[in-house]
C-alpha positions as CSV (number, residue, x, y, z in Angstrom):
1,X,3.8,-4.6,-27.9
2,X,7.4,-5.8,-26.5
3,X,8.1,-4.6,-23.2
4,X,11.6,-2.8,-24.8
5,X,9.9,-1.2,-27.2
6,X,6.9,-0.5,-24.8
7,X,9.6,1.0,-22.6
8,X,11.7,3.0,-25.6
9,X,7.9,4.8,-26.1
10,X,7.4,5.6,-22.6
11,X,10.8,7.4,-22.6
12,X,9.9,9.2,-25.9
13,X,6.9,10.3,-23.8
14,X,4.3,9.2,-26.7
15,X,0.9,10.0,-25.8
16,X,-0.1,6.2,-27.5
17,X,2.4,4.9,-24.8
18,X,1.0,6.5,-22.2
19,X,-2.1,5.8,-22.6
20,X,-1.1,2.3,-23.1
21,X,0.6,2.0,-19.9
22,X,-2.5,3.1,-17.9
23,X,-4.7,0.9,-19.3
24,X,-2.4,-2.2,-18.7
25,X,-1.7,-1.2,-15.1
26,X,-4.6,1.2,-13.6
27,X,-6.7,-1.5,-12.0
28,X,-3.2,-3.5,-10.3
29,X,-1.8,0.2,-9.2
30,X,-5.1,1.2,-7.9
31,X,-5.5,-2.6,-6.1
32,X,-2.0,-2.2,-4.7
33,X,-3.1,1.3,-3.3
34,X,-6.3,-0.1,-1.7
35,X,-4.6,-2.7,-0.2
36,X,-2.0,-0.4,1.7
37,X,-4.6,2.5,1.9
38,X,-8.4,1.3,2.4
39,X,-9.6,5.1,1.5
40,X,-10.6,5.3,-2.0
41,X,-9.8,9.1,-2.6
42,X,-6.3,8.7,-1.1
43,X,-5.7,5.4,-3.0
44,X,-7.4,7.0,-6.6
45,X,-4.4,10.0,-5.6
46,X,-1.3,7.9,-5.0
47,X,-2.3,5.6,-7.9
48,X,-2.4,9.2,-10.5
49,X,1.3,10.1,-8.7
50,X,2.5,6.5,-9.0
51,X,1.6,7.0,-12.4
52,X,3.3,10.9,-12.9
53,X,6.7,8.9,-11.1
54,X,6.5,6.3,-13.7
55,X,6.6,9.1,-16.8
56,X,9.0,11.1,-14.9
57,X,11.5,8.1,-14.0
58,X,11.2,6.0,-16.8
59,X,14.3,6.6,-18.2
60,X,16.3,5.8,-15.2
61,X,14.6,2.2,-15.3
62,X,17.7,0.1,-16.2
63,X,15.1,-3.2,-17.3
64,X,17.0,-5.3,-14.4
65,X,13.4,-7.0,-13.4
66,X,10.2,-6.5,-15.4
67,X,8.1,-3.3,-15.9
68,X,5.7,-4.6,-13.9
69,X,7.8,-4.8,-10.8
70,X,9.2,-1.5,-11.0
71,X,5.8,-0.1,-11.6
72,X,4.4,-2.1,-7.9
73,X,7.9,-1.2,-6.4
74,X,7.1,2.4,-7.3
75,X,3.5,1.7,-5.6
76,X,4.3,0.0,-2.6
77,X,7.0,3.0,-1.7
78,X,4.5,5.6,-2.5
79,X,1.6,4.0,-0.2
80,X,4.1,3.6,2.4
81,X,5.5,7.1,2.2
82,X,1.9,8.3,2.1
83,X,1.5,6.2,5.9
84,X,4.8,7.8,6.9
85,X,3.3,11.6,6.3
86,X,0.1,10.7,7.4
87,X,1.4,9.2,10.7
88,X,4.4,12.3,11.0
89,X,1.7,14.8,10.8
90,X,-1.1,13.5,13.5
91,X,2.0,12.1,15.4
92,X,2.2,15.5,18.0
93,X,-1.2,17.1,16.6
94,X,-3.6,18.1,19.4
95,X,-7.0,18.2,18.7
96,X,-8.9,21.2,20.6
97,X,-12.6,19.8,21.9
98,X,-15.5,22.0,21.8
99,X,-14.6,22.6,25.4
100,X,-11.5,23.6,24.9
101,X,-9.5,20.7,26.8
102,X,-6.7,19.4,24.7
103,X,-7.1,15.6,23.3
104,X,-4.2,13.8,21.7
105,X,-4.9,12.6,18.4
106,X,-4.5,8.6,17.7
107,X,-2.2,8.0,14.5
108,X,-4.0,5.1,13.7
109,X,-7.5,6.8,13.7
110,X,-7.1,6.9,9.9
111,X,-7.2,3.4,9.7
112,X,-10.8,3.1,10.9
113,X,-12.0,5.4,8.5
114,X,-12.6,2.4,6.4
115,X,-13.8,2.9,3.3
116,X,-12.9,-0.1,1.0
117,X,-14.9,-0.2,-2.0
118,X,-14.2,-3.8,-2.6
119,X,-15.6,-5.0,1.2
120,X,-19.5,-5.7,1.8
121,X,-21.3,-3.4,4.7
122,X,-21.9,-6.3,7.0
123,X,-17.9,-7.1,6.8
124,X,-17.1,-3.4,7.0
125,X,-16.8,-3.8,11.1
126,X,-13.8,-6.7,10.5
127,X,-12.3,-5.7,7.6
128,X,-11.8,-2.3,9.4
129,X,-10.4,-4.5,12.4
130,X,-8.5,-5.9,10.4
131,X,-6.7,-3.4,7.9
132,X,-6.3,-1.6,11.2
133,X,-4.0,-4.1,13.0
134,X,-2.1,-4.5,10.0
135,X,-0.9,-0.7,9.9
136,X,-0.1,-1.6,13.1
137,X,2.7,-3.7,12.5
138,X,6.2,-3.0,11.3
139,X,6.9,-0.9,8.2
140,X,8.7,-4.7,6.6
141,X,5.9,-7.0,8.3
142,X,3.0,-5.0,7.1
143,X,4.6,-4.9,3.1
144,X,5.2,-8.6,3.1
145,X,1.8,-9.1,4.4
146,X,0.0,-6.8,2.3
147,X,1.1,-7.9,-1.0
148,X,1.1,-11.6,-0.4
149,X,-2.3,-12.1,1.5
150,X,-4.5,-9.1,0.3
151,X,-3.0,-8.4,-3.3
152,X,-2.2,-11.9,-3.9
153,X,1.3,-12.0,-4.8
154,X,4.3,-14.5,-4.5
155,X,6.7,-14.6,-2.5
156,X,8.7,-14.2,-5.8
157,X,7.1,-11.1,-6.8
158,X,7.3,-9.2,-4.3
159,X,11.3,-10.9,-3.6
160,X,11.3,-8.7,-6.6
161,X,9.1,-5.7,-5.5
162,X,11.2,-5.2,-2.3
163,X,14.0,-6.6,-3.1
164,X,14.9,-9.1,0.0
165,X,15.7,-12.7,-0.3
166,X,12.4,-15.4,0.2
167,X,13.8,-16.6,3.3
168,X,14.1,-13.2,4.4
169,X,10.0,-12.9,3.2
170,X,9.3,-15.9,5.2
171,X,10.8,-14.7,8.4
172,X,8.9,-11.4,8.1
173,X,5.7,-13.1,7.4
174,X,5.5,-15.7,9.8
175,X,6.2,-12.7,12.5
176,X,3.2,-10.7,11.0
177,X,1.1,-13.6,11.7
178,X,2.4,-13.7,14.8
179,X,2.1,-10.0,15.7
180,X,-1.1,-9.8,14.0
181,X,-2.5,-12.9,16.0
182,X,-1.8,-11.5,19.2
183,X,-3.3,-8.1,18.1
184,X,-6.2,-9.4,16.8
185,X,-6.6,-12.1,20.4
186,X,-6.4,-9.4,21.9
187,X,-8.9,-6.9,20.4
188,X,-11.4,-9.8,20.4
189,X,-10.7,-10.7,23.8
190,X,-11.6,-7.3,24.9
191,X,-14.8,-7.1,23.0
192,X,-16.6,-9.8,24.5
């Protein structure tokens, strides 16, 4: 089917279309999710409202890069608006012990609640290390890194996707390596 006319049937709201459209792009949305969110329940959610956004927006898409972009566009701002929420909420939460004494609760405590489905057990320890120090890093940093090094994207996708320049992508990956080498030094350095 041609993208336009793909598109055209997507803002008819056909069911055929529909249907269409999550079959061509379930597993990448859901993948995209995973990446950003390592909790299968919460990335199964934002992939389903990625999805309703997509329906409800489509007619606002003006075709100025390819479905496919807009679609991961719409997925990378919904994972990291799903971080955002999730980091607002527990940011001044207090957690009551059973003894009563007041215990601040750690932002990025949902981060090591790792449950990948795509990680073996005996890797579950790193991975977790690992997905945790890169919510760790800037909002920018973490995108850049996410989609190129865990989802496997160019720098020209996701150029497209967030919509910055490649030199600006290199800049902000080369500092993620950076950040996240001294984060992970320093974890591993403490462990031993």
């Amino acid at each position: 089917m041609l993208e336009e006319k793909f598109i055209n049937e997507l803002g008819q709201g056909t069911r055929q279309a529909y249907s269409q459209l999550i079959d061509d792009y379930e597993q990448k949305v859901f993948a995209t999710c995973i990446s950003f969110v390592p909790n299968k329940e919460d990335a199964e959610d934002i992939a389903q409202e990625v999805f309703v956004e997509v329906f409800k927006s489509i007619k606002k898409f003006k075709a100025k890069s390819k479905l496919s972009t807009w679609i991961y566009r719409i997925a990378t701002n919904k994972c990291l608006e799903f971080i955002r929420k999730k980091n607002t909420k527990k940011r001044f939460a207090y957690m009551q012990s059973i003894f009563g004494n007041e215990i601040p609760f750690d932002k990025t405590k949902y981060f090591t609640e790792f449950n990948h489905p795509g990680v073996l057990l005996e890797n579950k320890e790193k991975s977790a290390t690992i997905f945790k120090a890169i919510h760790q890093l800037p909002e920018a940093q973490k995108t850049v890194f996410t989609l190129h090094k865990v989802d496997g994207k160019s720098y020209k996708e996701i150029s497209e996707i967030m919509e910055k320049s490649l030199s600006s992508l290199e800049s902000l990956m080369f500092r993620a390596k950076k950040n996240l080498q001294q984060q992970l030094e320093y974890y591993y350095k403490n462990e031993n």
